[in-house]
BALOBA-1460 file (C-alpha; in Angstrom, 3 decimals):
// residues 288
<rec num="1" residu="x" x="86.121" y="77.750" z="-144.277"/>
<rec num="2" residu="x" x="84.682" y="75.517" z="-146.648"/>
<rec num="3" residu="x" x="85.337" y="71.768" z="-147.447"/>
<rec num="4" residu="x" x="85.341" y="70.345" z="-150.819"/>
<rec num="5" residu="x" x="84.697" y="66.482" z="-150.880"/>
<rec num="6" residu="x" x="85.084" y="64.939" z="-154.231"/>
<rec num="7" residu="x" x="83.994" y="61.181" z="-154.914"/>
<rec num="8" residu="x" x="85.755" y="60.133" z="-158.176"/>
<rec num="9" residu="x" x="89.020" y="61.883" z="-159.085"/>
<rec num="10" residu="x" x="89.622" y="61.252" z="-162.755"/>
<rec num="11" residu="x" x="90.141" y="63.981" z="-165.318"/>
<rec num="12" residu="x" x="86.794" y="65.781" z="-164.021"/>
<rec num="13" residu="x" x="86.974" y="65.771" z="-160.361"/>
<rec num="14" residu="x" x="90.779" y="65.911" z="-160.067"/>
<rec num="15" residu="x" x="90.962" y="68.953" z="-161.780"/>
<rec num="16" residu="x" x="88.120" y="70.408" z="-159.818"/>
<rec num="17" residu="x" x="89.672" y="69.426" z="-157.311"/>
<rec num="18" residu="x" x="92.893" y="71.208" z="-158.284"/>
<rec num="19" residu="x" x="91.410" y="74.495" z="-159.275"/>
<rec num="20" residu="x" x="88.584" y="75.008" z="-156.213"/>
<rec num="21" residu="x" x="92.029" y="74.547" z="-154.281"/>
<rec num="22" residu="x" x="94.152" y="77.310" z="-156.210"/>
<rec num="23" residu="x" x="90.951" y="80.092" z="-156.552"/>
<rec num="24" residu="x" x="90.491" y="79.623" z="-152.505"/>
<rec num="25" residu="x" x="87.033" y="77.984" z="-152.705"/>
<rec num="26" residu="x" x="88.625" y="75.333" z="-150.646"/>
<rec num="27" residu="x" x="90.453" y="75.362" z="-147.316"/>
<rec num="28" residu="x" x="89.792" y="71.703" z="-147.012"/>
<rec num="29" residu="x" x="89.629" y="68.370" z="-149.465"/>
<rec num="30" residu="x" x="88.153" y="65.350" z="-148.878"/>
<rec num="31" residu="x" x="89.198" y="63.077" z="-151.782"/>
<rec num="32" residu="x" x="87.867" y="59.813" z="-152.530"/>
<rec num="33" residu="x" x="88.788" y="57.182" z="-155.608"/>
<rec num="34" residu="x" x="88.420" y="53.432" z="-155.679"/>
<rec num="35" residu="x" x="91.530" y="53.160" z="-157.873"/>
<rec num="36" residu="x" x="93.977" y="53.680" z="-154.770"/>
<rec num="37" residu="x" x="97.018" y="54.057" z="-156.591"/>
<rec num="38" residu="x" x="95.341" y="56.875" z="-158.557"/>
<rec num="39" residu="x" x="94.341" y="58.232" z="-155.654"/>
<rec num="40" residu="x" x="97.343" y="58.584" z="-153.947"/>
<rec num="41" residu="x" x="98.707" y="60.201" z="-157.373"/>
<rec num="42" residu="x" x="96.645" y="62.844" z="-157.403"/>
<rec num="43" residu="x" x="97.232" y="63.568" z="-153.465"/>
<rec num="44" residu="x" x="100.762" y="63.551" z="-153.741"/>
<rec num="45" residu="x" x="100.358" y="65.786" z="-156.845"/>
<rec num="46" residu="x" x="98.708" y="68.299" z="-154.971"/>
<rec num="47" residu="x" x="100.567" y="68.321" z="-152.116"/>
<rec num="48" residu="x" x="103.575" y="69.374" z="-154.380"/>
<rec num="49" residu="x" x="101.552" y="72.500" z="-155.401"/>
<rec num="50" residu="x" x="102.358" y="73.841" z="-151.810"/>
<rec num="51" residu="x" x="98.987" y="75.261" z="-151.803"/>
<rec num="52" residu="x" x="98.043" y="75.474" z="-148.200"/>
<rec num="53" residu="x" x="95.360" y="72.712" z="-147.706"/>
<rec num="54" residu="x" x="94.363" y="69.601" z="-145.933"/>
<rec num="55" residu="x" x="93.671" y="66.637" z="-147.841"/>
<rec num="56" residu="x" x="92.082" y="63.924" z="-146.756"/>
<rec num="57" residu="x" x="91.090" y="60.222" z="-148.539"/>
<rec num="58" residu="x" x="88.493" y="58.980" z="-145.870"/>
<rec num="59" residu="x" x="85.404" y="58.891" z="-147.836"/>
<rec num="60" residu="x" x="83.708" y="59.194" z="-144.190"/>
<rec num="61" residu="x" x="84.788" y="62.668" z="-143.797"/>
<rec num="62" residu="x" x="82.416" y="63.202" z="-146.913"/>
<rec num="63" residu="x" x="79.842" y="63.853" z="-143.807"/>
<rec num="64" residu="x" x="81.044" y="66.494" z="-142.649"/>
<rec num="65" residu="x" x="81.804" y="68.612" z="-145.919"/>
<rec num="66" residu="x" x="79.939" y="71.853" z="-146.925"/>
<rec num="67" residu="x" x="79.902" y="70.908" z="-150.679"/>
<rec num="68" residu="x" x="80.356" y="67.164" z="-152.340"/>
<rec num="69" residu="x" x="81.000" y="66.913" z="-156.354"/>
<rec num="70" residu="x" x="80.040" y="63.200" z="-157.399"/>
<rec num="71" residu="x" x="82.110" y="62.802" z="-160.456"/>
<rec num="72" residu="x" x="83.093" y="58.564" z="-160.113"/>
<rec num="73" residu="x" x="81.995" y="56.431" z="-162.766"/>
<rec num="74" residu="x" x="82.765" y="55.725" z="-166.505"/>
<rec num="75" residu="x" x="82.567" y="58.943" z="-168.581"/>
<rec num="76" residu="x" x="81.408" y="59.180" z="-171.999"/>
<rec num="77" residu="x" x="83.818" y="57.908" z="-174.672"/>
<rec num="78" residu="x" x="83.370" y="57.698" z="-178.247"/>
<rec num="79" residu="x" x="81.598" y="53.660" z="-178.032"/>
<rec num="80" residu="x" x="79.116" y="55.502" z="-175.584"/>
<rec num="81" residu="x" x="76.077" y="56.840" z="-178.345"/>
<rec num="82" residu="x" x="74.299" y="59.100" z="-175.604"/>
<rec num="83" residu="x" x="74.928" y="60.026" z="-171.892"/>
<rec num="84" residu="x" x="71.555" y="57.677" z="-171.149"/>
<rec num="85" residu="x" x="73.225" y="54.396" z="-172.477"/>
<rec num="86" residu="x" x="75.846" y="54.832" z="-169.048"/>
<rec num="87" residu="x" x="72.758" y="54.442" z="-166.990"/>
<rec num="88" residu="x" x="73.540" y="50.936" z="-165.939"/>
<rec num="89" residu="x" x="77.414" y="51.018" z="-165.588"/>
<rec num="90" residu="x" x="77.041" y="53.692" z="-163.634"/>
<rec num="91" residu="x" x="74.354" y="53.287" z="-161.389"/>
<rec num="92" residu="x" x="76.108" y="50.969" z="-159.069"/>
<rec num="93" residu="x" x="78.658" y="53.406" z="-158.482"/>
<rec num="94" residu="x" x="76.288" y="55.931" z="-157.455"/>
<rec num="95" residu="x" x="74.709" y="53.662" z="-154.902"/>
<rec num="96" residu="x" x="78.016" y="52.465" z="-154.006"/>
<rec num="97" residu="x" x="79.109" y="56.375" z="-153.386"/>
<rec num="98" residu="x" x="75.715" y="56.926" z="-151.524"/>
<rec num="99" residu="x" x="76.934" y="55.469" z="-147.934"/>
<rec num="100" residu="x" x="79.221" y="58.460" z="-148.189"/>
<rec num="101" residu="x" x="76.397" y="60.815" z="-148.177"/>
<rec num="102" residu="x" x="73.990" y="59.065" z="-145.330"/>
<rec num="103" residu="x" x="75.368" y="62.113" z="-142.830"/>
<rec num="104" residu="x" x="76.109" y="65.129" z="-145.213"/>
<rec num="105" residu="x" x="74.365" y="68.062" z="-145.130"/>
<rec num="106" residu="x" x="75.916" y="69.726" z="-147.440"/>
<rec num="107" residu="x" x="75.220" y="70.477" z="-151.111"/>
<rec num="108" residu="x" x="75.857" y="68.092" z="-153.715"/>
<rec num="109" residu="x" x="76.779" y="69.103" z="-157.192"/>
<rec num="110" residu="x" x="76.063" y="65.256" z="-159.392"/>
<rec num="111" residu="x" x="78.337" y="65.009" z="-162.603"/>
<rec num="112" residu="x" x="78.270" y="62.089" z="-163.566"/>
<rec num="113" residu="x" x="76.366" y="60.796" z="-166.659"/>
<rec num="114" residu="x" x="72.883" y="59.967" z="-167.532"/>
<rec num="115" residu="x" x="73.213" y="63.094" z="-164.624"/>
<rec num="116" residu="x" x="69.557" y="64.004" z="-164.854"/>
<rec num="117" residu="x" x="68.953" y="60.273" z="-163.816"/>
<rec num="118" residu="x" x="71.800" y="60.268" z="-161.066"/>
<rec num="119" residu="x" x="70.776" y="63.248" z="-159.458"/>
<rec num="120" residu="x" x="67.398" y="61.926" z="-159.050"/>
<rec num="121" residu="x" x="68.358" y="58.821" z="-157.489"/>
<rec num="122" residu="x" x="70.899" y="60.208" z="-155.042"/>
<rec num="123" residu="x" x="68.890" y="62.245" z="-153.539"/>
<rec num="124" residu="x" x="66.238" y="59.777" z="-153.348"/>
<rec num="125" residu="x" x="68.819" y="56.821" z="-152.054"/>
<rec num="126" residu="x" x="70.050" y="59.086" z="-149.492"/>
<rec num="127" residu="x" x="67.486" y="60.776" z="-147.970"/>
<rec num="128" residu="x" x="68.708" y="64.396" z="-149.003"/>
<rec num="129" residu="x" x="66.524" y="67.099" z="-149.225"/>
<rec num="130" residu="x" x="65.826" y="67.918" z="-153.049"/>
<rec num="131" residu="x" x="67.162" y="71.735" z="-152.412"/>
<rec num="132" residu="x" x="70.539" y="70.038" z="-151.604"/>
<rec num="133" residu="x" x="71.029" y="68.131" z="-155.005"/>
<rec num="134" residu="x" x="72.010" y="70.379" z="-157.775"/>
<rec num="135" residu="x" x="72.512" y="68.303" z="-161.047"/>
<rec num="136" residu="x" x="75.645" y="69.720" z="-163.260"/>
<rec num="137" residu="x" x="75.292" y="70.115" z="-166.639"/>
<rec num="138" residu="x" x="73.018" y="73.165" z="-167.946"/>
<rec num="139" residu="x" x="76.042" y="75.777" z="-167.322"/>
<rec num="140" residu="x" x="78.167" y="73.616" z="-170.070"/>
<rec num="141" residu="x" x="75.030" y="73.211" z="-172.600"/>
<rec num="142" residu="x" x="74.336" y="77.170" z="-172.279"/>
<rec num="143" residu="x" x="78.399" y="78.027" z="-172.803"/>
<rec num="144" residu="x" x="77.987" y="75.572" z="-176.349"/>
<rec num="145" residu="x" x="74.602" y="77.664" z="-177.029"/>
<rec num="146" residu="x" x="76.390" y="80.950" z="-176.500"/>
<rec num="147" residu="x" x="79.075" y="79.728" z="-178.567"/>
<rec num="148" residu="x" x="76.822" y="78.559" z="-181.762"/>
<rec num="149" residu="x" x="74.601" y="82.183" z="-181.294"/>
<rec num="150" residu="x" x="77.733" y="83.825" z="-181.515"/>
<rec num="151" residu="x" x="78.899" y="82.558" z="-184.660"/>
<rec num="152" residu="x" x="75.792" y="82.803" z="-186.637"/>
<rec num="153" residu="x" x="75.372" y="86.460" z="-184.884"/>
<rec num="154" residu="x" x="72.673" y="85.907" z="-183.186"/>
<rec num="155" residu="x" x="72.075" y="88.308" z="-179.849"/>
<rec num="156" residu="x" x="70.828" y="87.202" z="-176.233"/>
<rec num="157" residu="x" x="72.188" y="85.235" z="-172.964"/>
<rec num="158" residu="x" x="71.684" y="81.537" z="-174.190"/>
<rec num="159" residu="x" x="69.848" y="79.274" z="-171.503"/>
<rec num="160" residu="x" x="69.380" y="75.514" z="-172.064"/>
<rec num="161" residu="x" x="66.960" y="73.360" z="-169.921"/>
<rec num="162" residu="x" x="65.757" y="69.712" z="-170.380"/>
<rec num="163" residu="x" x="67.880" y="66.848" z="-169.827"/>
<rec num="164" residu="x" x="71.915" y="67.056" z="-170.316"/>
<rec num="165" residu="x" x="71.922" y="65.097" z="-173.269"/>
<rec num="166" residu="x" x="70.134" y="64.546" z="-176.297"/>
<rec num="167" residu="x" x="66.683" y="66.090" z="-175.003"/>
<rec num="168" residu="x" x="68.451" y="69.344" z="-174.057"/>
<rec num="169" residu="x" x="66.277" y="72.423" z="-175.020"/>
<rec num="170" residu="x" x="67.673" y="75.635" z="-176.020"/>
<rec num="171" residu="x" x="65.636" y="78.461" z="-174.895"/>
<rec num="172" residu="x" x="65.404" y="81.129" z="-178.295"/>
<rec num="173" residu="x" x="62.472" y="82.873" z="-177.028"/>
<rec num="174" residu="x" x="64.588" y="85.082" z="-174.402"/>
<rec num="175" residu="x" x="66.962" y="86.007" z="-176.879"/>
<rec num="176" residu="x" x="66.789" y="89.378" z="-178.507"/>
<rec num="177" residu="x" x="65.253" y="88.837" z="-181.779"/>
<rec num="178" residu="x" x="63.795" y="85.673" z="-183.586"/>
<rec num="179" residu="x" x="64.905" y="82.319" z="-184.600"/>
<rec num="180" residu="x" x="63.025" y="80.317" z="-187.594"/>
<rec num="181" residu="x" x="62.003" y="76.882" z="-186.460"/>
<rec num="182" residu="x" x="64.615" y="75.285" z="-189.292"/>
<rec num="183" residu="x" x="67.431" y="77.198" z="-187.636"/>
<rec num="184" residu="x" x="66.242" y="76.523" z="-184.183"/>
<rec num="185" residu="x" x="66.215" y="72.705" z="-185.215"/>
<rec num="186" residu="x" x="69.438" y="73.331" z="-187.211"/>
<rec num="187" residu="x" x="71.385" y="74.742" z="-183.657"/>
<rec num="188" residu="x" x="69.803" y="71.856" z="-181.571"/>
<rec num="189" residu="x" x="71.417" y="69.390" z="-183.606"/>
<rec num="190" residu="x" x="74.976" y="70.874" z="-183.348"/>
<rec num="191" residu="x" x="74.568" y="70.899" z="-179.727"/>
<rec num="192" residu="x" x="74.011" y="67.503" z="-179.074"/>
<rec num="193" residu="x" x="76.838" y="66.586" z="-181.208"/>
<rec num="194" residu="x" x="79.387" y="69.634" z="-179.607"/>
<rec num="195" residu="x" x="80.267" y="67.034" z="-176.604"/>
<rec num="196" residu="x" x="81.227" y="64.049" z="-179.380"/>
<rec num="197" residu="x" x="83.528" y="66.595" z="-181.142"/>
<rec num="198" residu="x" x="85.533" y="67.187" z="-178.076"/>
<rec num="199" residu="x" x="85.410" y="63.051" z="-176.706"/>
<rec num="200" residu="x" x="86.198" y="61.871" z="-180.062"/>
<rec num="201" residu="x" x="89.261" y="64.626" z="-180.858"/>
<rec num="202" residu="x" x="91.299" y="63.894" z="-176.678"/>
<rec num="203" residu="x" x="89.384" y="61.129" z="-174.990"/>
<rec num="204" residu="x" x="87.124" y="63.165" z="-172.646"/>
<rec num="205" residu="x" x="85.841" y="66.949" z="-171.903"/>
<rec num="206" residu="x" x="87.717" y="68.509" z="-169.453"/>
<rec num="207" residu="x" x="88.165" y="72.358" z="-169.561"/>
<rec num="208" residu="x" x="85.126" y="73.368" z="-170.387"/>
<rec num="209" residu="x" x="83.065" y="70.998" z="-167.356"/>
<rec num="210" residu="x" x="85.821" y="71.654" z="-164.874"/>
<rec num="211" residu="x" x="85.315" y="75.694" z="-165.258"/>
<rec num="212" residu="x" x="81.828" y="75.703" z="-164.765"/>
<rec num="213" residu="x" x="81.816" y="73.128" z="-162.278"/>
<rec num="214" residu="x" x="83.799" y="75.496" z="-160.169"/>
<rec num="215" residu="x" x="81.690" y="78.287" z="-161.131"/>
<rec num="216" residu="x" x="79.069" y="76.166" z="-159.361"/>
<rec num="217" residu="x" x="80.864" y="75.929" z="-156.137"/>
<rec num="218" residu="x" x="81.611" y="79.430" z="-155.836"/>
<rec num="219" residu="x" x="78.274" y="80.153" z="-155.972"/>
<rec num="220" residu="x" x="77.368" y="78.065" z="-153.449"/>
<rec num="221" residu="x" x="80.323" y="78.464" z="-151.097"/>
<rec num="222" residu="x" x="80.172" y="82.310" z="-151.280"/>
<rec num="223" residu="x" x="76.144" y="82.607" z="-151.289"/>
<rec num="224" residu="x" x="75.803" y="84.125" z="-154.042"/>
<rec num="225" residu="x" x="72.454" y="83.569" z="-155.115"/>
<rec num="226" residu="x" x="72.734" y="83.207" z="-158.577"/>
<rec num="227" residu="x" x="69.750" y="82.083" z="-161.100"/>
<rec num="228" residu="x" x="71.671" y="79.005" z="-163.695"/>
<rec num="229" residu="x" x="70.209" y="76.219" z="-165.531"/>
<rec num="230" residu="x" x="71.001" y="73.414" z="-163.345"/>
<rec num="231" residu="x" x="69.382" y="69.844" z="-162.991"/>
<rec num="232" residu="x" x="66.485" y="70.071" z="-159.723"/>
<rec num="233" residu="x" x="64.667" y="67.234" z="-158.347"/>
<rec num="234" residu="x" x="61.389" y="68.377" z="-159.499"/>
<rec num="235" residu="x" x="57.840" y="68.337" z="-157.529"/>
<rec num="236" residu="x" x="55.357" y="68.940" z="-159.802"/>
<rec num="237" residu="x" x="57.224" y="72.401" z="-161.565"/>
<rec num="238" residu="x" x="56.425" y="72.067" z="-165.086"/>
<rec num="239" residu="x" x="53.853" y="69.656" z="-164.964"/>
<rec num="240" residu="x" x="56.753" y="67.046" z="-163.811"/>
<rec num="241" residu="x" x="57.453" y="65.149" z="-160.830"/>
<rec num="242" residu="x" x="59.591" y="61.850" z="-159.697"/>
<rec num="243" residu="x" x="62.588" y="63.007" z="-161.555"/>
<rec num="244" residu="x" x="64.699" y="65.913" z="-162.159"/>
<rec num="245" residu="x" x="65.623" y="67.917" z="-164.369"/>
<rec num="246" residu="x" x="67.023" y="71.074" z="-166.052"/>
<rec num="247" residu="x" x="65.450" y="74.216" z="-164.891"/>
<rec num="248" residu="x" x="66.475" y="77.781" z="-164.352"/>
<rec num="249" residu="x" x="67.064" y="77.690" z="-160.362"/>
<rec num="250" residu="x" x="68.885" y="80.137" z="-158.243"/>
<rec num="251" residu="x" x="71.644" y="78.712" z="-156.225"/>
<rec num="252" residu="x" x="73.207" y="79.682" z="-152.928"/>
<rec num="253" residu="x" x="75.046" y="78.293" z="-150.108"/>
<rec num="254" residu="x" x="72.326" y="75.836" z="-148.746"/>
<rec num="255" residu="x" x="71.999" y="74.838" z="-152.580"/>
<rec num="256" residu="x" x="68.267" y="75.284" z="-154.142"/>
<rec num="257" residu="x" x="66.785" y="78.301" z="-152.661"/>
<rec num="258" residu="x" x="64.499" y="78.761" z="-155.700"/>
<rec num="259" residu="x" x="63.225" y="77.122" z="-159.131"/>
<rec num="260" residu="x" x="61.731" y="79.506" z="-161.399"/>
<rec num="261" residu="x" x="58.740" y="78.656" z="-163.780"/>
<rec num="262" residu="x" x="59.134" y="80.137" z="-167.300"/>
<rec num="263" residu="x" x="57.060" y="80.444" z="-169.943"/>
<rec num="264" residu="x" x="58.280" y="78.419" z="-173.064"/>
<rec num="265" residu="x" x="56.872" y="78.696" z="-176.570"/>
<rec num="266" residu="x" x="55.493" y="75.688" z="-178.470"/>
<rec num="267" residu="x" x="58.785" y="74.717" z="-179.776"/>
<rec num="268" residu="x" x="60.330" y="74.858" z="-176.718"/>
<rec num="269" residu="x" x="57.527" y="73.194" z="-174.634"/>
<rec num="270" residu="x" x="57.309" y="70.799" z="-176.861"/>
<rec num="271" residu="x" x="61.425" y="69.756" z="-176.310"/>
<rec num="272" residu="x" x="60.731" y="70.302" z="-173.048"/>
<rec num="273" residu="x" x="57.745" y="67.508" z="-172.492"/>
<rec num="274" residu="x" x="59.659" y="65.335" z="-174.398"/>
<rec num="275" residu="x" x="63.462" y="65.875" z="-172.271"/>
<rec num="276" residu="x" x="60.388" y="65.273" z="-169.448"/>
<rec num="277" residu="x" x="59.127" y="62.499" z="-170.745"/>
<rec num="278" residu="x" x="62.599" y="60.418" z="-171.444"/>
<rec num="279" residu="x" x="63.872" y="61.814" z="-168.015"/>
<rec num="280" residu="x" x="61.215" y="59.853" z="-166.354"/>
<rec num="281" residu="x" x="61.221" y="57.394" z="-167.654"/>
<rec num="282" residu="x" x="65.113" y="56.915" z="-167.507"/>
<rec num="283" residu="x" x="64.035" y="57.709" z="-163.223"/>
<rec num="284" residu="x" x="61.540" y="54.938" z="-163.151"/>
<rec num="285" residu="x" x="63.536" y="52.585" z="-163.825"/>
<rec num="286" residu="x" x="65.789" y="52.974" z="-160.929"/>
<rec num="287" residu="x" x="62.843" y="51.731" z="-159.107"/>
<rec num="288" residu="x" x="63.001" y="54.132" z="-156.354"/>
């Protein structure tokens, strides 16, 4: 049995919501959304799936779920130049949503945007553990890497650490054959624009977040042990501390089991000091 608490169920965490519930990965919901009338929307939508599962709106219950997907807040629209500039919209809601996590001891998956930042201060708000605060967002970068490799025909599983935004770092030296430093820099800035594309064409991401997202939870509700880039509160890996950030971790049903240390070449360590270097930064001022 495992139950799925979601804080914030907009276009991200509804449909999360709605497809952890038809693969199985839920027998139980605990939904939670300030706009009530939304709220009750989305119940009553569910309900008329006749999927087999309880639902319940007491943020309280959050306590007592296995894995909670923070996904409230304003998302990214096309006014909103970089993930980091939602920092101080949406860092009230976080510490608004954090009484809901003073019991859990369950896993939480953080969505919502600057994530790197949000993670961070959840888990230090809280009181969590850092193994049980798994930052979304490298999944969705590596998909968009995988996507560009493929079209110039370039071979390899893509991997992208660093923050989830602008200071993302594609990883070229694991894939199977060399990339120039003008077509490295030539891929990094069509990923940081491939989100834009998408928010300024329908509004918002959707199908593309939601899918990995519930990647995510599979892993971790059926302990599978799995090695994705995912955002980790960091303590001293990398040379970084007091924040976290995108690393390749492995990921099981008690969340963070491991964070592995790879080496980077100069271009990438050099992306990857600087993602470090904004992270904190963007950390310290949450003045936790």
């Amino acid at each position: 049995m495992t139950r799925l608490a979601v804080l914030g169920v907009g276009r991200i965490g509804g449909e999360v919501a709605f497809l952890s519930s038809v693969l199985g990965l839920a027998d139980e919901l605990v939904l939670f959304d300030t706009a009530e009338p939304f709220l009750r929307s989305q119940v009553l939508d569910l309900t008329h799936t006749g999927l087999d599962i309880s639902i319940s709106t007491d943020w309280r219950d959050t306590a007592e779920a296995d894995i909670c997907v923070f996904a409230a807040g304003l998302p990214r629209n096309p006014a909103v130049r970089t993930r980091a500039d939602l920092l101080s919209v949406n860092l009230p809601v976080a510490a608004s949503c954090s009484r809901a996590l003073s019991r859990f001891s369950g896993v939480l998956i953080t969505v919502t945007n600057p994530m790197d930042a949000n993670n961070y201060y959840l888990c230090r708000n809280t009181g969590l553990e850092p193994r049980q605060c798994i930052g979304f967002g490298g999944q969705l970068d590596s998909a968009r890497f995988g996507s560009v490799l493929q079209d110039q025909g370039i071979s390899g599983t893509p991997w992208v650490i660093g923050e989830h935004g602008e200071h993302q770092v594609p990883v070229f030296s694991r894939l199977e054959q060399e990339v120039a430093p003008g077509t490295r820099d030539a891929i990094l800035e069509t990923l940081r624009s491939a989100s834009m594309e998408v928010i300024r064409g329908k509004g918002g991401t959707e199908f593309g977040p939601v899918v990995h997202i519930t990647n995510l939870i599979r892993i971790i509700a059926r302990d599978e042990r799995t090695l994705i880039p995912c955002s980790c509160v960091l303590d001293g890996e990398y040379g970084f501390d007091r924040c976290s950030l995108g690393v390749p971790a492995v990921i099981g049903r008690n969340g963070i089991r491991e964070i592995e240390e790879w080496h980077l070449d100069h271009w990438e360590q050099e992306k990857f000091q600087a993602a470090g270097a904004f992270v904190t930064d963007l950390c310290t001022r949450l003045g936790i």
